[in-house]
C-alpha positions, 0 to 999 in steps of 0.5 A: 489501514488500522487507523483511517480505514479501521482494518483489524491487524489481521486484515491489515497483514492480509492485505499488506501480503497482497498488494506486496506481491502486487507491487514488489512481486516476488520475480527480482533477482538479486542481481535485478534489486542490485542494479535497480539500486545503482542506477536509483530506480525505484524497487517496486511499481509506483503505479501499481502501488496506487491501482492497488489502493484505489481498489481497497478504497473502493472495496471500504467505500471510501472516495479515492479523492477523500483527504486521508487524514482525520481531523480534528480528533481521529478516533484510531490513536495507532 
């Protein structure tokens, strides 16, 4: 997000909370987590997780089929 999609730290913490409790949400119990991780399912929705980066796509007017890497000389070092 710093970097391809030049957000600020701030607007990058931001919406790292949001879609972090879109996608991980904030209702598992330990017991879920656990037994999420014996049986090698993933902790969070993979779907959601790409909604949700689509949607910020959109709000940067960035095409969701555009490469994500810069080339050749990207001009975020981070």
């Amino acid at each position: 997000m710093l970097g391809r999609l030049r957000m600020s730290i701030k607007d990058c913490l931001s919406q790292y909370q949001t879609v972090g409790k879109k996608v991980f949400g904030s209702n598992a119990s330990t017991v879920t987590k656990v037994t999420k991780g014996i049986f090698g399912s993933a902790y969070y929705d993979i779907e959601e997780l790409q909604r949700q980066i689509k949607v910020l796509l959109r709000e940067k007017e960035i095409d969701e089929t555009e490469a994500f890497l810069e080339a050749p000389d990207p001009s975020c070092k981070v």
